[in-house]
C-alpha positions as CSV (number, residue, x, y, z in Angstrom):
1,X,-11.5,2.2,24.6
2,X,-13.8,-0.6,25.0
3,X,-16.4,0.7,22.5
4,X,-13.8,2.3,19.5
5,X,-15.5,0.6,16.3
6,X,-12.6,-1.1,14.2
7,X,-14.8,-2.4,11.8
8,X,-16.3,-0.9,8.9
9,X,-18.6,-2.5,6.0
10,X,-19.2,-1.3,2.4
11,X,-21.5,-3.2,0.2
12,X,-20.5,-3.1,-3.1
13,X,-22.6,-6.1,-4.7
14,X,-25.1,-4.0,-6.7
15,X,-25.4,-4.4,-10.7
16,X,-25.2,-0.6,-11.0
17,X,-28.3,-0.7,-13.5
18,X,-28.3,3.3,-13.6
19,X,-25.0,3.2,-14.5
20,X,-25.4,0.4,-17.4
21,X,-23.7,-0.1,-19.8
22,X,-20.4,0.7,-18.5
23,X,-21.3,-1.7,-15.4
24,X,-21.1,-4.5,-18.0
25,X,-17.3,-4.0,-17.5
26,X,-16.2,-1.9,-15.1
27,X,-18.3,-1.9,-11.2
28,X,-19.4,1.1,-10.3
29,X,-17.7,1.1,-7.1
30,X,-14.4,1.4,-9.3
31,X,-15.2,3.9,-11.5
32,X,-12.8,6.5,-11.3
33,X,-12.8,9.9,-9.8
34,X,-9.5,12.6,-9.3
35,X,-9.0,13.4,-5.9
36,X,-7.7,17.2,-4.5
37,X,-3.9,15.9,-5.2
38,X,-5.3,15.5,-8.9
39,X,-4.6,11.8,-8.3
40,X,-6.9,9.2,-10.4
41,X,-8.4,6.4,-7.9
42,X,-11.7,4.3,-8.0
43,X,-14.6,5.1,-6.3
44,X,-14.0,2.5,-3.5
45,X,-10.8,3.2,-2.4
46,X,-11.6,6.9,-1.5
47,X,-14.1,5.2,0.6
48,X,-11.9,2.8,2.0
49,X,-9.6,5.9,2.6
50,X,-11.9,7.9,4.5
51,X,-12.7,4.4,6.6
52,X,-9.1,4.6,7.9
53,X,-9.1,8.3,8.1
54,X,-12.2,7.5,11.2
55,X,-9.6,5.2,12.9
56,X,-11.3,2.2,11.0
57,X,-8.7,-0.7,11.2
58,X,-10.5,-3.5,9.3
59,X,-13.1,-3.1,6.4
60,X,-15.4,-6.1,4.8
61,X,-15.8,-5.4,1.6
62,X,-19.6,-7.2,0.0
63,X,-18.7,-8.3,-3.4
64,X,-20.8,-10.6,-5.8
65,X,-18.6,-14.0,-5.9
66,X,-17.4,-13.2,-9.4
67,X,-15.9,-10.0,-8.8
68,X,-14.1,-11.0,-5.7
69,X,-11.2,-11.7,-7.9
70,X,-11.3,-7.8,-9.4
71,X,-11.2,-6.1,-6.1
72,X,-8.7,-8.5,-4.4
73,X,-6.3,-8.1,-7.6
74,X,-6.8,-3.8,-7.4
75,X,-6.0,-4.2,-3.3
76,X,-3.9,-6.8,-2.8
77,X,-1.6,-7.8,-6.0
78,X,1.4,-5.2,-7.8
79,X,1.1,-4.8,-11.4
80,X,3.2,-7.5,-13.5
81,X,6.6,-6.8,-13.5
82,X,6.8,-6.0,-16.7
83,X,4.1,-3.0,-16.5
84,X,5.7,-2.2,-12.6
85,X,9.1,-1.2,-14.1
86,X,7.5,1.1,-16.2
87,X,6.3,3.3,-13.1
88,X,7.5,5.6,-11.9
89,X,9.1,5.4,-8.9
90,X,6.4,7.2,-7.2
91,X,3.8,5.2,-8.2
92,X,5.8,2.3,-7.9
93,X,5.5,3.5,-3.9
94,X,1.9,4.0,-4.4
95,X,1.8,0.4,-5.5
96,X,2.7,-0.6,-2.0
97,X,0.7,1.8,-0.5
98,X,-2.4,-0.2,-1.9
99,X,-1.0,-3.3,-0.8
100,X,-1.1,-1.6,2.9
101,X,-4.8,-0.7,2.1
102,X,-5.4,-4.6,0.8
103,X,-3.8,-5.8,4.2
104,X,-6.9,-3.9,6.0
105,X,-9.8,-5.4,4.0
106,X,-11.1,-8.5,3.8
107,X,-13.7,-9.6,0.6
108,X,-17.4,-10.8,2.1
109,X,-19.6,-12.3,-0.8
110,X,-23.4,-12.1,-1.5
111,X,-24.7,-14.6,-3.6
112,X,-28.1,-13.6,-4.3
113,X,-28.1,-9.8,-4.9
114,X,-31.5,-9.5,-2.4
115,X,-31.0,-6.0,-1.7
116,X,-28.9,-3.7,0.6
117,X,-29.9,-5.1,3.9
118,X,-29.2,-8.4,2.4
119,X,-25.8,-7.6,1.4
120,X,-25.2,-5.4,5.2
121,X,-26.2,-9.2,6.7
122,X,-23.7,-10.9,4.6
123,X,-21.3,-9.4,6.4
124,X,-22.3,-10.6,10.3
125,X,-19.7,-13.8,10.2
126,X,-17.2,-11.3,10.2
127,X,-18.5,-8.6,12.2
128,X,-18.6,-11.5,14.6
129,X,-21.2,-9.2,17.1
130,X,-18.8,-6.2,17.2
131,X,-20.1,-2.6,17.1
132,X,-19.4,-1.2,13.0
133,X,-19.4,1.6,10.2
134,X,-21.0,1.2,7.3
135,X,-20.6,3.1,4.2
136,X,-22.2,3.3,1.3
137,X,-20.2,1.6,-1.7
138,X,-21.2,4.7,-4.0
139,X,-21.0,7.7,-2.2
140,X,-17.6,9.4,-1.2
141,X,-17.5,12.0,1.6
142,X,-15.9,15.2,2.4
143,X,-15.1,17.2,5.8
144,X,-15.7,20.7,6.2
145,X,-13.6,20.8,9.2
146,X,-10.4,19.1,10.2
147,X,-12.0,15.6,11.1
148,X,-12.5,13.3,8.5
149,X,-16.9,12.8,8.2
150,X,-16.2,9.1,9.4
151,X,-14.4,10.1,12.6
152,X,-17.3,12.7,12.7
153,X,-19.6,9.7,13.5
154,X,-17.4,7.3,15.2
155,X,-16.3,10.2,17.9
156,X,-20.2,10.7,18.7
157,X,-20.6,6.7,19.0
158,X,-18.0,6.4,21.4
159,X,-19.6,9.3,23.4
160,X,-23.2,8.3,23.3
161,X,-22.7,4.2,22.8
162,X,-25.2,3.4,20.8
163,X,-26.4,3.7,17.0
164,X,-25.1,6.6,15.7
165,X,-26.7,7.9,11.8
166,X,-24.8,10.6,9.6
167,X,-27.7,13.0,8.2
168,X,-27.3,16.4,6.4
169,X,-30.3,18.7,5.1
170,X,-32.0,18.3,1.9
171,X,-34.7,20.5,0.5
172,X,-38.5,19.1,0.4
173,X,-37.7,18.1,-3.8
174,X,-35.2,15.8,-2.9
175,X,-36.6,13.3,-0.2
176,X,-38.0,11.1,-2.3
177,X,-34.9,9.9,-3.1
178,X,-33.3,9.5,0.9
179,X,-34.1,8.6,4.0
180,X,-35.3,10.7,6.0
181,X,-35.7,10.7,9.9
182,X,-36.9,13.3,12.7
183,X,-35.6,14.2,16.5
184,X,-35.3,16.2,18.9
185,X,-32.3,18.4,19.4
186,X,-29.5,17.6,22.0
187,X,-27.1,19.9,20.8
188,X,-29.1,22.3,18.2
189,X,-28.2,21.7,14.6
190,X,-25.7,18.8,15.8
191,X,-26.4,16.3,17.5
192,X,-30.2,15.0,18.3
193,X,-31.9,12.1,19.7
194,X,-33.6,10.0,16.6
195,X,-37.6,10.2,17.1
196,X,-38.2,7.9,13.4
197,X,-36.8,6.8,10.4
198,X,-38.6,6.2,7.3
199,X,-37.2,5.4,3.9
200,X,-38.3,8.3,0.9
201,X,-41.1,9.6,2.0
202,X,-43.3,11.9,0.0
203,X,-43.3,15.7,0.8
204,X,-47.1,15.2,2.4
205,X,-46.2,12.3,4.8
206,X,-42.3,14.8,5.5
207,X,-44.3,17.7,6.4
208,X,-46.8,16.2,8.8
209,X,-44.3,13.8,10.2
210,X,-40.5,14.5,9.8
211,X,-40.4,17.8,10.6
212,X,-37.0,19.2,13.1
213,X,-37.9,21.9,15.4
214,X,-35.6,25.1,14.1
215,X,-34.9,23.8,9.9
216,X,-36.7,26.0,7.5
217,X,-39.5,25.2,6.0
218,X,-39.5,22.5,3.9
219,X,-35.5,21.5,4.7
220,X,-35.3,17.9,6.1
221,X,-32.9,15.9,8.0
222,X,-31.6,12.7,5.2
223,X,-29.2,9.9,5.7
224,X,-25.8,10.9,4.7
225,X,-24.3,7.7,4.0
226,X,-22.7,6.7,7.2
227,X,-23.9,4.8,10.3
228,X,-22.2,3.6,12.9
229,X,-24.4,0.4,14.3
230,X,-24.4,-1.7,17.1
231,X,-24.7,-6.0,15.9
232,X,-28.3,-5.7,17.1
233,X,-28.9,-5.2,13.5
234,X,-28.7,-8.5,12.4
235,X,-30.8,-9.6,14.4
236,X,-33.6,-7.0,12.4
237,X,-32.3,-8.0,9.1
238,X,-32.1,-12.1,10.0
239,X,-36.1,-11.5,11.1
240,X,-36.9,-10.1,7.6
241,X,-34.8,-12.4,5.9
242,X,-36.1,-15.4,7.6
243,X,-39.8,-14.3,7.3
244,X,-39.5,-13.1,3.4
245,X,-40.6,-9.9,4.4
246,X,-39.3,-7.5,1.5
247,X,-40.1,-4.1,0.7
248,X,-39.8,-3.2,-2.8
249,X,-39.1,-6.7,-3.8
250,X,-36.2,-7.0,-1.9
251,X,-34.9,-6.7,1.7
252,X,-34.3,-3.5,2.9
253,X,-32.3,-1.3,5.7
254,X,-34.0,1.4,6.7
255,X,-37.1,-0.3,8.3
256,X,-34.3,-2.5,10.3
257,X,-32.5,0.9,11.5
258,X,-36.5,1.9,12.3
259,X,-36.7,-1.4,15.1
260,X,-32.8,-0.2,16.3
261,X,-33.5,2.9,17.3
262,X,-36.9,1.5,18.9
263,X,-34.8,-1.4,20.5
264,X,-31.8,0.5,22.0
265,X,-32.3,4.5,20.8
266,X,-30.1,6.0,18.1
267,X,-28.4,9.2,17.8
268,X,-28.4,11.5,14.5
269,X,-25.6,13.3,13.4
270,X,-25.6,16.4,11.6
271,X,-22.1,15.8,9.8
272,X,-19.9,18.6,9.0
273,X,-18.9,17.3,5.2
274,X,-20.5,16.7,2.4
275,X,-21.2,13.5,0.0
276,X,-20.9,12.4,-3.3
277,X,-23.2,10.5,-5.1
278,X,-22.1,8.3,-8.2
279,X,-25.0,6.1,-8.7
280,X,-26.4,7.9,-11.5
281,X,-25.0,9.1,-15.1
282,X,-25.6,12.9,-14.2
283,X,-24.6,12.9,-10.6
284,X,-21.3,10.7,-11.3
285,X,-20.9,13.9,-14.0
286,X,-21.2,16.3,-11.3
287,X,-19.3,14.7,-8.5
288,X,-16.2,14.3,-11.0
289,X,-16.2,18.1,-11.3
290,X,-16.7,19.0,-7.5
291,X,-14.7,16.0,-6.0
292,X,-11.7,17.4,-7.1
293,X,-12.1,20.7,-7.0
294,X,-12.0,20.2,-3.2
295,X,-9.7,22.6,-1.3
């Protein structure tokens, strides 16, 4: 199918200040969480899992230079013999398993940390001007239904060929923290045709201007944490980079998602799942409990 994304990208260059001090030795994107099957895995390779769950075939990893060496050795290397043999022969398969994993991903580097649309731009060399997914390198995601929240997206992209952005609902409280976008329904409380996006807006500027025809009151339409985006987006983030313009002190996403969908339209996605947050102390806390209570 000429426009199946094979690609996805997960930044995964951050500090993790929220999470310091345990960032001082472990990245956040490999803290651990238990999966359904009670099995113990970092962060990012439940990501990279639900990546090939979509159909994803290759995944660029954005690392900070010094901890390219971490995730290649986690993805790509067995345990020294000496510690293999003492597997068991299940996870001595599950060893290899990983290696099949590693042979899907390839580790991009960001050398200045300069934000998250920084670290999405580090990654055009090897998107080489393909369509993509990217993921968030600290949220893990679960279907409600039978397909996977990544197919979810990528099915409605290879329907409506053009940017499509996961959203679910979150309550007026909660906005601040997400961005947020407004629409008009194509399919009612599915699919709809993006009208704005705007990074966390307060409740005033939501209610006046983010409103969905049909949500309750105060219930807005958030980012979910997976986008699948055409290369035009490098093109947005090259013009902030190139002109310095930085919001918060570094450059950002959302206002380059905000030219897309003016450029070429975008598609929202209501996405029959949930996600998981591990950014911060409490919610880490809380996903580890609900992540793998997961029927």
């Amino acid at each position: 199918m000429k426009n199946r994304i094979k690609k996805a990208v997960i930044p995964a260059a951050g500090f993790g200040t929220r999470l310091f001090p345990a960032t001082k030795v472990v990245k956040k994107e490999l803290f651990p969480v238990i999966d359904k099957d009670g099995r113990a895995k970092p962060v990012l390779q439940a990501i990279v899992e639900e990546a090939v769950s979509g159909g994803i075939e290759e995944i660029g990893v954005v690392t900070q230079p010094d901890d390219k060496e971490v995730f290649e050795n986690y993805f790509k290397a067995l345990p020294k013999p000496t510690l293999f043999n003492k597997l068991s022969a299940e996870n001595q398969e599950y060893c290899r398993y990983l290696e099949d994993l590693g042979s899907k991903i390839t580790i991009l580097t960001q050398n200045e940390q300069e934000g998250y649309g920084h670290a999405v731009f580090c990654a055009k060399e090897w998107v080489n001007d393909q369509p993509f997914l990217l993921m968030l390198g600290d949220h893990i995601y679960s279907s409600d239904g039978e397909k996977s929240c990544a197919r979810q997206v990528l099915q409605v992209y290879e329907q409506v060929n053009q940017s499509v952005i996961g959203l679910n609902s979150l309550p007026a409280e909660m906005i601040h923290k997400a961005g947020c976008i407004t629409g008009v329904w194509q399919e009612e409380n599915r699919i709809l045709q993006v009208r704005q996006v705007y990074e966390k807006p307060t409740i005033e500027y939501a209610r006046q201007n983010l409103p969905v025809e049909g949500m309750a009151e105060d219930e807005f339409l958030c980012i979910f944490g997976l986008y699948a985006l055409t290369p035009k987006i490098f093109d947005f983030l090259a013009e902030h980079i190139n002109t310095d313009f930085r919001e918060r002190g570094e450059f950002q996403l959302t206002s380059c998602l905000e030219k897309l969908r003016k450029a070429e339209g975008m598609t929202g996605l209501v996405v029959d799942g949930k996600t998981f947050d591990i950014g911060m102390p409490n919610v880490y806390r809380q996903t580890m409990i609900d992540f793998g209570n997961l029927k």
